[in-house]
N, C-alpha and C positions, 0 to 999 in steps of 0.2 A: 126262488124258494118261497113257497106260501107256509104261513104260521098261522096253527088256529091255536086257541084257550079254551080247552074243555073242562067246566066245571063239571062235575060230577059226584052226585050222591050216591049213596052207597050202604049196605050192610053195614051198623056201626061195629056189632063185633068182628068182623074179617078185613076191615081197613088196610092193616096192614099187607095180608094175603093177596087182596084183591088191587093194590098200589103194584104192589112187584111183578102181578102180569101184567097188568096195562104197561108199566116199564120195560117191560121184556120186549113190548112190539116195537116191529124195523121204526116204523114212522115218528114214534114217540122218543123223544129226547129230554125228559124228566119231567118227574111225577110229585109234585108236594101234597103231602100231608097238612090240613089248613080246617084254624077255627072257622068259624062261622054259619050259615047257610047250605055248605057245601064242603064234603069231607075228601077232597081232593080235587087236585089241577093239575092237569096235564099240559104240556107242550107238546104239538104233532109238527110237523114239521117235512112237506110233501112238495113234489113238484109241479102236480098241478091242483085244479080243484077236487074235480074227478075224484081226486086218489082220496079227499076227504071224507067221502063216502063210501070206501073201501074200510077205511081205517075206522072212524067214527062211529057210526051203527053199523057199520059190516065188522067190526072187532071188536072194541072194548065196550059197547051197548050190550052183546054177546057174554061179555064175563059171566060168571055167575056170581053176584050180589051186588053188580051196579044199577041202580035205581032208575037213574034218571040223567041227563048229559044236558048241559047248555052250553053251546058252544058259538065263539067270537073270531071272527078272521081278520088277521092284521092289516091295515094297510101297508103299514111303515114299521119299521123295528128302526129304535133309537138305545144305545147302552153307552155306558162308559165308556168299555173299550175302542168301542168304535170312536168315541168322541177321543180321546186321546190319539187314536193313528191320526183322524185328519188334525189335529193342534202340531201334529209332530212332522207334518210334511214338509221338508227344505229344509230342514232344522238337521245339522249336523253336530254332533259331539266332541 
């Protein structure tokens, strides 16, 4: 599974409008609302690269009031959860 980070600017009064379709797409697995620079981040989340291009400016570049996308592709995903299943392997209760 490949993961990119789509920054993304946008229409400041339709934020919210324009968050809940980028949400809406298969590819995307949430959408934060975020000070800064850039008024939203997405997680896309695809099987290949390919499909980044489908999804990215072939969808949510499309919305109407997003500005502008920069987008980051993960090498590696590290989270807690995952660090706890491997702490927890052999380990019986």
């Amino acid at each position: 599974m490949i993961t990119a980070i789509v920054l993304i600017k946008t229409s400041v009064d339709r934020i919210p409008e324009i968050a809940e379709q980028i949400a809406s797409l298969d590819s995307v697995s949430e959408v934060f609302s975020v000070t800064g620079t850039y008024d939203l981040i997405a997680m896309v989340r695809v099987k290949e690269h390919e499909d980044l291009a489908e999804v990215i400016p072939g969808r949510i570049s499309k919305i109407p009031g997003v500005e502008g996308t920069d987008t980051h592709v993960a090498f590696r995903t590290y989270s807690q959860h995952d660090l706890e299943a491997a702490f927890a392997l052999g380990l019986d209760n």
